[in-house]
C-alpha positions as CSV (number, residue, x, y, z in Angstrom):
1,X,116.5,92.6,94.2
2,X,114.5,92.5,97.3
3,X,116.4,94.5,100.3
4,X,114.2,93.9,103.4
5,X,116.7,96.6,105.1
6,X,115.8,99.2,102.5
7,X,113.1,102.0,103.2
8,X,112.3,104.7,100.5
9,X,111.0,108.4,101.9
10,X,111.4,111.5,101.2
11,X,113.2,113.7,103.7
12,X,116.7,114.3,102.4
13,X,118.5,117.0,104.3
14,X,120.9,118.7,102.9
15,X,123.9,119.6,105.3
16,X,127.5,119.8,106.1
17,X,129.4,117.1,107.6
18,X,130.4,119.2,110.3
19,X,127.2,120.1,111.6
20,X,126.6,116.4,113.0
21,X,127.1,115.4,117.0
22,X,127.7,112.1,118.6
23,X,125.8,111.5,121.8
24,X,125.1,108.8,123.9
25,X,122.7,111.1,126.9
26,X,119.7,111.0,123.7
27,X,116.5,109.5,124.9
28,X,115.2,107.1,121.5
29,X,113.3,108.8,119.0
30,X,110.8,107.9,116.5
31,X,112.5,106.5,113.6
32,X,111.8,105.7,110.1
33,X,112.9,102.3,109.8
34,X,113.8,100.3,112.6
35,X,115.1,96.4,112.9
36,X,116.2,94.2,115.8
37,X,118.2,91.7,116.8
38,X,118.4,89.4,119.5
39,X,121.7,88.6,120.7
40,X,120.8,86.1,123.9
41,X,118.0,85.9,126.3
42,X,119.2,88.9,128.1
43,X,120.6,91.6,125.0
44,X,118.5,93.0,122.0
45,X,120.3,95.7,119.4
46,X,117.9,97.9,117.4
47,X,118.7,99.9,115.1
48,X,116.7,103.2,114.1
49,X,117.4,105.0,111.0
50,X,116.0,108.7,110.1
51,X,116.7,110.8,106.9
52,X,118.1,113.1,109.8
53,X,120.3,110.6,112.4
54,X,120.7,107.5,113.3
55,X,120.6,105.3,117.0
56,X,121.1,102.3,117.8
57,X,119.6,101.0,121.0
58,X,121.1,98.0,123.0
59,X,118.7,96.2,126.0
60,X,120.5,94.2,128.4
61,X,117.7,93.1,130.8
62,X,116.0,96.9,131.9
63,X,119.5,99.0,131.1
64,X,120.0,100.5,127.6
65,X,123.1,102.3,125.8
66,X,121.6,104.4,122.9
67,X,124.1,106.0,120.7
68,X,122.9,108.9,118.5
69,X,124.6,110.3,115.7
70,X,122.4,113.7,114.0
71,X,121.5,117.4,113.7
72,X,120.8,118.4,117.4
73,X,119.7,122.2,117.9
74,X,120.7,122.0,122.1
75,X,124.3,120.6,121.0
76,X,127.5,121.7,119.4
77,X,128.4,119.8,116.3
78,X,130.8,116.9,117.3
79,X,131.8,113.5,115.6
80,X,134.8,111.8,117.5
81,X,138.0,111.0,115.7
82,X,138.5,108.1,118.0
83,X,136.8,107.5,121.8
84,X,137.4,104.9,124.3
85,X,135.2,104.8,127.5
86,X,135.9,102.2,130.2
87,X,132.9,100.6,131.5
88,X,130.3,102.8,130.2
89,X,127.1,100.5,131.5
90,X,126.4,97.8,133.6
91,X,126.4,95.3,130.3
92,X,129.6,96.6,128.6
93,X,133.5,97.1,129.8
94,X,134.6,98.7,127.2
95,X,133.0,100.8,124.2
96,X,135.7,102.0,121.4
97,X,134.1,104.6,118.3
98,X,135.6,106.3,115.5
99,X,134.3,108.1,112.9
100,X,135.8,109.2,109.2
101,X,134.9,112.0,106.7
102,X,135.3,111.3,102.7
103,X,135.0,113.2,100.0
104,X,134.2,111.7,96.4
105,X,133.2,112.5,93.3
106,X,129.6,111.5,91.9
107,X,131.2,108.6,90.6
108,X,133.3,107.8,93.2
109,X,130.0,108.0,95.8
110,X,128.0,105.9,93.8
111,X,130.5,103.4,93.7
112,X,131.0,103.5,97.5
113,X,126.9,103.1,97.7
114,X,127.4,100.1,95.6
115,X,129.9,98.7,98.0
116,X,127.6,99.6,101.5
117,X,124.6,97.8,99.0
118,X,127.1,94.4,99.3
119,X,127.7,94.8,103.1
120,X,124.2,96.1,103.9
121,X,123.0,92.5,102.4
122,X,125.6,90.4,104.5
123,X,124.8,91.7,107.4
124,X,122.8,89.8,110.0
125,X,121.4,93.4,111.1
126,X,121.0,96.3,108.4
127,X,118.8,99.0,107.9
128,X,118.5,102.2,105.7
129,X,116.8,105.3,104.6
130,X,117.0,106.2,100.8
131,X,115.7,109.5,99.9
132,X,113.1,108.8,97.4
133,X,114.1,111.7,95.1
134,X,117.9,111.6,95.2
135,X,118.9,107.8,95.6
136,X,122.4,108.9,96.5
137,X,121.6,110.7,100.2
138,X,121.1,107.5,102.3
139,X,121.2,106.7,106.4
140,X,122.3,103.8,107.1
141,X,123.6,101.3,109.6
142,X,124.4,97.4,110.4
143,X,125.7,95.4,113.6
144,X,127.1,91.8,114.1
145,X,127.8,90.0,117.2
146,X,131.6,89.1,117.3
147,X,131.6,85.9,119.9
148,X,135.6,85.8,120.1
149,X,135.7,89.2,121.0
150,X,132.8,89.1,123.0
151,X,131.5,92.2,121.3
152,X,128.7,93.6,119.5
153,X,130.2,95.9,116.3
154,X,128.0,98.2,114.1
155,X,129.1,101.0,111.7
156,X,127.0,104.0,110.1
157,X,126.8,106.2,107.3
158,X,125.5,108.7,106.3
159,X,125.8,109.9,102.7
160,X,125.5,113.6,101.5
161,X,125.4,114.2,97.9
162,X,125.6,117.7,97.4
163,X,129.0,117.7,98.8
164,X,130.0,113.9,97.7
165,X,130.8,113.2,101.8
166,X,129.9,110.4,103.4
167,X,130.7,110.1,107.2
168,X,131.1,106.5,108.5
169,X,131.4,105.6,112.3
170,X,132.4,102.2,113.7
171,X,131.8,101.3,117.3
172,X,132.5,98.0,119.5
173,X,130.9,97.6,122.7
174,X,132.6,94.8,124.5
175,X,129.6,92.9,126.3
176,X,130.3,91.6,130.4
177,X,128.5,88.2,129.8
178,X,129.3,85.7,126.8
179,X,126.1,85.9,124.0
180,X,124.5,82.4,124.5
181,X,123.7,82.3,120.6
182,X,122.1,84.4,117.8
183,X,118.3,84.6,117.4
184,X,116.7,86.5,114.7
């Protein structure tokens, strides 16, 4: 099957779950697969997926939230539990992310692969990194826009096979102004 959010490269690096931070001051890096989405006339969400991290960009006319989630050598290993910040740009009034550890077996993480495979392709946004050599370490992330809420929602994993964790975030970002429509 043909998975226009799938990218195969080597890179794979092997790591604890509790050696990853969650920032939101990290400039956007390069990134080995990227896809956008425009949201309305004003608002774009890119995502950017490395073997290593994760960020996902949002443009609302010339002001940006970038959220990183990756190894950082100039921070202290932090992945929130559950964060709220009021009003945290000009675009947004409230942002909401929480993030979850797991531990499976081999079995039990290739059938949670199988399940992100299903909600990777119903996404109107995915992307992911498979390492080439060991199909089970994967980066990944998709978004929707939620018009009722007003809200654009993504969630990210990131798989790590020697330990059988996989750490999953989800994040809402409720947007100021109504998305006029969905552009691809």
């Amino acid at each position: 099957m043909n998975r226009p959010w799938l990218t195969r490269t080597p890179g794979h690096v092997v790591c604890n779950p509790n050696e990853f931070s969650y920032r939101t001051d990290h400039p956007v890096v390069e990134a080995t697969a990227t896809r956008s989405l425009t949201v309305d006339e004003h608002t774009t969400v890119e995502l950017r997926v490395n073997p290593g991290q994760h960020q996902l960009v949002i443009t609302h006319r010339n002001d940006h939230w970038v959220e990183t989630i990756g190894l950082f050598d100039d921070a202290a290993p932090d992945l929130p539990v559950l964060r709220r910040l009021p009003n945290p740009t000009g675009f947004a009034t409230d942002f909401e992310v929480g993030c979850t550890v797991t531990s499976h077996s081999q079995r039990g993480l290739v059938k949670t692969l199988t399940q992100l495979r299903d909600r990777l392709d119903s996404a109107p946004l995915a992307v992911c990194v498979q390492d080439a050599d060991e199909p089970t370490a994967i980066t990944a992330a998709c978004c929707h826009v939620d018009p009722v809420e007003n809200a654009l929602m993504w969630w990210t994993w990131r798989t790590l096979p020697e330990s059988g964790c996989v750490i999953r975030t989800r994040a809402q970002l409720h947007l100021t102004a109504v998305p006029q429509g969905l552009a691809a």
